[in-house]
C-alpha positions in Angstrom: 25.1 -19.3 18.6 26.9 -22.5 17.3 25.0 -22.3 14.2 26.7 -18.9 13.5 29.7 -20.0 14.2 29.6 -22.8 12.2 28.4 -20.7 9.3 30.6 -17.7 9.6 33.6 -20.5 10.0 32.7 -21.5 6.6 31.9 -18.5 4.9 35.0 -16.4 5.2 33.7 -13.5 2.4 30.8 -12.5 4.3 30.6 -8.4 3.8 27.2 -8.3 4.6 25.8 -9.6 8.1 22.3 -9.0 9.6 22.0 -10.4 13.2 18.7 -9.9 14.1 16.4 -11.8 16.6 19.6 -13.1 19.2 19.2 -14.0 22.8 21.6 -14.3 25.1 24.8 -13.0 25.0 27.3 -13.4 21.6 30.3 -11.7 22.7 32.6 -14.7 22.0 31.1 -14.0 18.1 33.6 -10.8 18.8 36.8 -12.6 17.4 35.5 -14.6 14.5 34.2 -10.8 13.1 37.3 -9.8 13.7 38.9 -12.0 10.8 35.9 -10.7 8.3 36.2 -7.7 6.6 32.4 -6.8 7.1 31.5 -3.7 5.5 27.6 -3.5 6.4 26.4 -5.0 9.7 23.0 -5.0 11.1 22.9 -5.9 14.9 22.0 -4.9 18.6 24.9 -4.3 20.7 23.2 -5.4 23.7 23.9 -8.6 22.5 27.7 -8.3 22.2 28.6 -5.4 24.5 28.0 -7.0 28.4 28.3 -3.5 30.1 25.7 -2.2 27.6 23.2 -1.4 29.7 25.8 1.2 31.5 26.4 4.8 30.0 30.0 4.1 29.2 31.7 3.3 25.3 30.6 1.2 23.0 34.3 -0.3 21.4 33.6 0.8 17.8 37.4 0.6 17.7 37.7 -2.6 17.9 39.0 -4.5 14.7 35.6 -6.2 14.1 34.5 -2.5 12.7 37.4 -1.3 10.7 36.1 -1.9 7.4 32.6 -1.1 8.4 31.0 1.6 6.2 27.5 0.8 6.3 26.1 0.4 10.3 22.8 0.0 11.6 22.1 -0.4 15.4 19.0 -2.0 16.5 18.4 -0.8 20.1 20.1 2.5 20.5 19.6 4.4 23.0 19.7 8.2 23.5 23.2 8.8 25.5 26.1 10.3 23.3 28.1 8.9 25.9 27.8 5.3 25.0 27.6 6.0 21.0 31.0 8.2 20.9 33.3 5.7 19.8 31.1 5.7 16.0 33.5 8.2 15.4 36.3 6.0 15.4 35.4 3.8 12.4 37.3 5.1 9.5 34.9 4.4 6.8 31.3 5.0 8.0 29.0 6.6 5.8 26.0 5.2 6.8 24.6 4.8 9.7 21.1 3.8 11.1 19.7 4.0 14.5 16.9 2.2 15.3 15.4 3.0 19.0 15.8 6.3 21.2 17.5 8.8 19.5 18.4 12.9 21.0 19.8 16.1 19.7 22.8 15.1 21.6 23.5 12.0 19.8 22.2 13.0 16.2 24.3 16.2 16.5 27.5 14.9 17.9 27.3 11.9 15.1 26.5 14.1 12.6 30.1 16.1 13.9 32.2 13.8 14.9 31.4 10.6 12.5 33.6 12.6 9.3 33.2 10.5 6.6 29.1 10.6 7.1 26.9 10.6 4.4 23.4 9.4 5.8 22.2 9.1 9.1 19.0 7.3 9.1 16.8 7.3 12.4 14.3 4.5 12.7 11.1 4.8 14.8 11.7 8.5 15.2 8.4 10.4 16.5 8.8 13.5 16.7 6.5 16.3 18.3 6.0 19.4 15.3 8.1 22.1 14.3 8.9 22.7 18.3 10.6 19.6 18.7 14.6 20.3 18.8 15.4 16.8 17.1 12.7 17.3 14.3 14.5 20.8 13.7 17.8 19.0 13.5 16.8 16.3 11.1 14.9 18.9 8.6 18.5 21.1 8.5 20.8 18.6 7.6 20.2 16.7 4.0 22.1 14.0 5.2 19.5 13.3 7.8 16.7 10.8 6.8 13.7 9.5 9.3 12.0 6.7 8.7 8.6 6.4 10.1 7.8 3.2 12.6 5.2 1.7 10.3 7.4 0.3 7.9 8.7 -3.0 8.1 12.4 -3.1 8.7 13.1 -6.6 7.8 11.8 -5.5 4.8 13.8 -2.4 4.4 17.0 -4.8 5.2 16.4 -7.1 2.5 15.6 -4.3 0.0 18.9 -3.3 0.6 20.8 -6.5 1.1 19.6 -7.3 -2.3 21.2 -4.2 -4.0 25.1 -5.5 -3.4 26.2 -1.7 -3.7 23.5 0.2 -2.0 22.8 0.4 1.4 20.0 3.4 1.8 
């Protein structure tokens, strides 16, 4: 962690973070991404969030977010419950969750999240036309899945390279 905290203290303009790959806990990173203004972040919560293995909030209203626009969460998990909060960061347009996903959670952030544009679900596996969360994604074009054999490091840096396009 002192390594990105001696980087980030440095590098004041940042817009565009990846964390990928942490152990241990980073929550005292909180404050120092609090004085960016980070508009696409790539990171696991579980790394930052010490009650995230409990079904309550995720604090997407925290300052660290409010310029967010482009989000992608690397170990979500299925509960709306914890994911709720999304809706309070005023810019989000795209969003990508990488892990469990539900009908729940794609439908509520597809509802609640208003300034939306994509929602991409990564590592979705879906059962066939039965399957209520392959229904959902096919009747909303905002709705992309990826499938789990491509690389998303790859992906990432596809997109980091683009300076204006996230998806």
């Amino acid at each position: 962690m002192e390594e990105i905290v001696e980087i980030l203290k440095y590098c004041t303009q940042i817009e565009n973070l990846a964390l990928w790959m942490l152990r241990g806990v980073f929550t005292p990173l909180i404050p120092i991404f609090e004085n960016l203004r980070l508009r696409q972040l790539s990171f696991d919560p579980s790394c930052f969030f010490i009650s995230y293995d409990e079904d309550i909030p995720i604090p997407f209203n925290q300052p660290m977010f409010h310029h967010i626009t482009n989000l992608e969460i690397i170990n979500s998990t299925p509960s709306w419950t914890k994911w709720k909060e999304l809706s309070s960061i005023p810019h989000l347009s795209h969003l990508t969750l990488a892990g469990v996903v539900s009908k729940e959670l794609i439908g509520n952030v597809l509802v609640e999240c208003k300034c939306l544009k994509r929602l991409v679900i990564y590592s979705y596996a879906g059962t066939g036309a039965s399957d209520p969360v392959g229904q959902l994604i096919k009747g909303d074009p905002r709705v992309v899945a990826l499938l789990p054999r491509k690389d998303p490091a790859d992906q990432w840096e596809r997109r980091a390279r683009r300076k204006f396009e996230f998806l």
